[in-house]
C-alpha positions in Angstrom: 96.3 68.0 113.6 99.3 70.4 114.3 99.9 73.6 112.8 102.0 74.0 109.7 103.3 77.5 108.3 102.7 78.1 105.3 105.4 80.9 103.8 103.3 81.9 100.9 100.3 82.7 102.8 101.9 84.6 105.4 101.5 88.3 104.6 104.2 89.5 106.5 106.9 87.4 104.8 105.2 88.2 101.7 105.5 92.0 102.4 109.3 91.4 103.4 110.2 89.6 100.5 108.4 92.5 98.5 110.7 94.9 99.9 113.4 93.2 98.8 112.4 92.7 95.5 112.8 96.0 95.2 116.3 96.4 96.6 117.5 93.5 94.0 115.8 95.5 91.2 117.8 98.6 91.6 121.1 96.8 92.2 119.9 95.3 88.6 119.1 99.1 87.0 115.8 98.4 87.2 113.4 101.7 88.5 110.2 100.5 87.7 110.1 97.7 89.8 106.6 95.4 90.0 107.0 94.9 93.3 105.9 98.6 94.1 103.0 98.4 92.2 101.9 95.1 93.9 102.7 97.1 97.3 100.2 100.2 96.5 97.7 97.9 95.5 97.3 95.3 98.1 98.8 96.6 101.1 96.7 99.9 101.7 95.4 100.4 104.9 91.8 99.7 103.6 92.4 96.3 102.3 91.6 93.2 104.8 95.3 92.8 103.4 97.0 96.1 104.5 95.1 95.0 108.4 96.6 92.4 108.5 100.1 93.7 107.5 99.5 96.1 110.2 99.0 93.4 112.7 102.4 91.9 111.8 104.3 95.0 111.8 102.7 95.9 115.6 105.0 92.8 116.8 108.2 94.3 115.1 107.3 98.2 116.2 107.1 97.3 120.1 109.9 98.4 122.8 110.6 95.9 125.2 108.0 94.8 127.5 107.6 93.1 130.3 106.4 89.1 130.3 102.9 89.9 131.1 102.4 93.2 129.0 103.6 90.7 126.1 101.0 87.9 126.7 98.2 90.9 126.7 99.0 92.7 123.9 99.1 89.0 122.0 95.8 88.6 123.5 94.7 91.6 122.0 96.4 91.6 118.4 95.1 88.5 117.9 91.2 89.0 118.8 91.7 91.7 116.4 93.0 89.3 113.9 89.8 87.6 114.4 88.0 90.4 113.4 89.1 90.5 109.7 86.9 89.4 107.2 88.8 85.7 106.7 87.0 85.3 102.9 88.0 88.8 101.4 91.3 88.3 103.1 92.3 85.0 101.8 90.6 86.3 98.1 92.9 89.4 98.4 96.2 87.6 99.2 95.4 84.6 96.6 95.1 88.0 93.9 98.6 89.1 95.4 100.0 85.5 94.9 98.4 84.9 91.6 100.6 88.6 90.5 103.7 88.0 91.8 103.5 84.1 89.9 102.9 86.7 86.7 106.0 88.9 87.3 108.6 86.7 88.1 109.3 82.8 89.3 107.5 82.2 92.5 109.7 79.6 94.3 113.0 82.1 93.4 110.9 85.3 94.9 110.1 82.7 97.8 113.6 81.9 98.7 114.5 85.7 99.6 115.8 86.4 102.7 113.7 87.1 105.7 115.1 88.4 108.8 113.0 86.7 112.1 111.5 83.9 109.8 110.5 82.0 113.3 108.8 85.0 114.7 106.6 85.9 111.4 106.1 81.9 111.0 104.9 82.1 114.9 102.3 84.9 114.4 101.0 83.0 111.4 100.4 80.2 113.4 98.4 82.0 116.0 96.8 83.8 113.7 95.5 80.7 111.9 94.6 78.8 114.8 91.4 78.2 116.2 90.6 79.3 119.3 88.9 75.6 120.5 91.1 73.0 118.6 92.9 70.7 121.2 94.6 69.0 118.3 96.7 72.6 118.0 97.4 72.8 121.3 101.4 72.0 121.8 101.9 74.5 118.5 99.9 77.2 119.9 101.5 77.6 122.8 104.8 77.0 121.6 104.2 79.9 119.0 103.1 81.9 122.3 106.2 81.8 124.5 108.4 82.3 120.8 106.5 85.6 120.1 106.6 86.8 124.0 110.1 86.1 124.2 110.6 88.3 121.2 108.4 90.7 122.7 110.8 90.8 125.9 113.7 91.1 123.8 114.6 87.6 125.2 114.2 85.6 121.6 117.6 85.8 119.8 116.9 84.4 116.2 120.3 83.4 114.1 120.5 86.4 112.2 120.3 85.7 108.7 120.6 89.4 107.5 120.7 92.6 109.4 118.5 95.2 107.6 119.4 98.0 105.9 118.5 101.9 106.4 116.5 101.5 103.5 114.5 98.6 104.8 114.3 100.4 107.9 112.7 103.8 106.2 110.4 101.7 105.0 108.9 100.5 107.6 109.3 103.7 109.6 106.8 105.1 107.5 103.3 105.1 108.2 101.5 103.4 105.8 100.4 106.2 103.3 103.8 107.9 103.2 105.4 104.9 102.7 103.5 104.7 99.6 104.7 108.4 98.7 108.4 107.8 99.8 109.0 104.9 97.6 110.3 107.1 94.6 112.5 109.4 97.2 113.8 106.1 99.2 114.8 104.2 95.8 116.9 107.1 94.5 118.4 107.1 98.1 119.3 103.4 97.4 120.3 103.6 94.1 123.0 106.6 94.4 124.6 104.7 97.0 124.9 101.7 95.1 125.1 103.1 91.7 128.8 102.9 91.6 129.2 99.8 92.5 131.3 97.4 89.8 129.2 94.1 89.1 131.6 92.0 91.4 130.0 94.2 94.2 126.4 94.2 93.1 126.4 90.6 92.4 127.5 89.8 96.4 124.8 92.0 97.3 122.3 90.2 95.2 123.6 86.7 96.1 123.9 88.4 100.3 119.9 89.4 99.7 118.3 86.0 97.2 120.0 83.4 98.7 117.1 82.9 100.8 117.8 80.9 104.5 120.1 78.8 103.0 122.9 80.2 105.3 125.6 77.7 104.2 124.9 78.5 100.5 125.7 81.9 100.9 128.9 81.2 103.0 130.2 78.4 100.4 130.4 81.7 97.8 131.1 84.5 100.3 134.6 81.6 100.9 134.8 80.9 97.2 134.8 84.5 97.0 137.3 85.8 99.5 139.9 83.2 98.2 139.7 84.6 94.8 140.1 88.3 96.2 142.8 87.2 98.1 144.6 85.5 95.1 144.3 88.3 93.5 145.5 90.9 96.0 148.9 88.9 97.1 149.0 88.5 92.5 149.5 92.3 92.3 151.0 93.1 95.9 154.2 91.9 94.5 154.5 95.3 92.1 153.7 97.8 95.3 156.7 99.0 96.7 155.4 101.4 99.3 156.0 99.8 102.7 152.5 101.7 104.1 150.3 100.3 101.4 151.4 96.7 101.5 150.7 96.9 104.9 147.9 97.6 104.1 146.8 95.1 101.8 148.5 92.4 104.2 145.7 93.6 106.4 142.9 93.0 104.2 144.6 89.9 103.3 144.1 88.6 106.9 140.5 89.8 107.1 139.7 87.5 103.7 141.8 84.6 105.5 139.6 85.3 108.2 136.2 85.1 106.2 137.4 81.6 104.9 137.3 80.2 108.3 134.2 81.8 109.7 130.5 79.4 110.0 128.7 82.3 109.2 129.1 85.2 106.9 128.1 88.2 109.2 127.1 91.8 107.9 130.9 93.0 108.5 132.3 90.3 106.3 130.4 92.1 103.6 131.8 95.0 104.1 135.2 93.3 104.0 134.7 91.7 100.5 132.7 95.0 99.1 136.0 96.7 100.1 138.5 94.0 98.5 136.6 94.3 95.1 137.3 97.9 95.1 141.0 97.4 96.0 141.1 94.6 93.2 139.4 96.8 90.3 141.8 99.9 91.5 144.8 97.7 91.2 144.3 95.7 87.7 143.7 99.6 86.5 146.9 100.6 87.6 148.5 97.9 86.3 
């Protein structure tokens, strides 16, 4: 029998998608965001939960190594895997589970965004295998050579969202002052994207749910940046300052430029982000 993943039982995903619960809530007002709570309670470092997290992370907090430093310190993160109390553990994360179905819809929370899905879905596998079934074999050491290569720097996932400083500070925290910076870190996020019109917050929102449904997101990133661009060449016909059409001929291009590309990439954000601005600014002036 081979190994399936299973994305609602893999706590790292589950920590990710927690994390980014919380961005969504601020860009949505919203301070007091469940997810925090659900963060301070299950993911302590005491909790067979908070191990495990710990075990994930340890993949993700590595410098390069070299091929056979990577299959030892597999070895050795997941013999200590073995060492977690598998009961508690599965009654702890089926708690977390039952919590998050209470606070919001499950398959929406599910279909966030997770950078190096194949990596966390490879550690869940070896992590869930057993250590004498034949039958698991193939998936076993196909996990292996995934999460080595990572651990080389070799593995090159499609990048489905590059994370943000704020992402980052979380996980640069040990665990206990992560728990302490949450307050700081969310009033970090939230003046930078405070002034943001609703245009702006809602690309972020759609950039950060639309779960790894890559084409999804590009289909309204497109439908986007033709509307922006309609708009801009609509009002560029009133500028008369040579410099500033320029200008807007320029961000003109980069939109035509989004329409054509296979995937929306971090800088096309930025690009759109930028055009909604311009477009507000104008229709004011007009």
């Amino acid at each position: 029998m081979s190994l399936k993943h299973n994305k609602i039982k893999n706590t790292g995903i589950l920590f990710e998608l927690l994390v980014r619960k919380i961005a969504t809530d601020v860009l949505d007002g919203k301070q007091d965001s469940f997810a925090i709570k659900l963060m301070r309670e299950h993911f302590h470092p005491k909790s067979e939960l908070g191990k495990e997290l710990q075990l994930y992370r340890t993949f993700f907090n590595t410098p390069k190594l070299t091929e056979s430093k990577a299959f030892n310190m597999l070895d050795l993160i997941v013999q200590r895997r073995r060492s977690l109390n598998e009961k508690v553990l599965s009654a702890q994360k089926f708690l977390l589970i039952k919590e998050i179905k209470q606070n919001c819809d499950l398959k929406q929370f599910l279909n966030g965004r997770v950078p190096s899905y194949k990596v966390y879905a490879s550690i869940y596998k070896l992590f869930e295998s057993g250590s004498d079934d034949v039958m698991q074999l193939e998936d076993v050491v196909k996990s292996r050579f995934l999460v080595v290569e990572h651990l080389q720097g070799i593995f090159k996932e499609e990048e489905i969202i590059k994370e943000s400083s704020y992402v980052e500070a979380l996980r640069g925290q040990d665990e206990e002052i992560r728990y302490l910076s949450y307050k700081f870190l969310l009033e970090r996020f939230n003046e930078k994207y405070s002034n943001f019109n609703d245009k702006q917050k809602a690309l972020l929102r759609e950039y950060i749910n639309k779960g790894t449904d890559v084409e999804q997101f590009r289909k309204y990133a497109i439908a986007e940046a033709t509307f922006l661009e309609s708009q801009i060449k609509k009002q560029s016909v009133k500028i008369k300052n040579e410099v500033t059409r320029i200008k807007l001929h320029e961000v003109v291009a980069q939109l035509k430029n989004i329409q054509a590309k296979p995937i929306i990439k971090e800088n096309h954000i930025t690009a759109l982000l930028i055009a909604y601005q311009l477009v507000q600014d104008m229709n004011s002036l007009s």
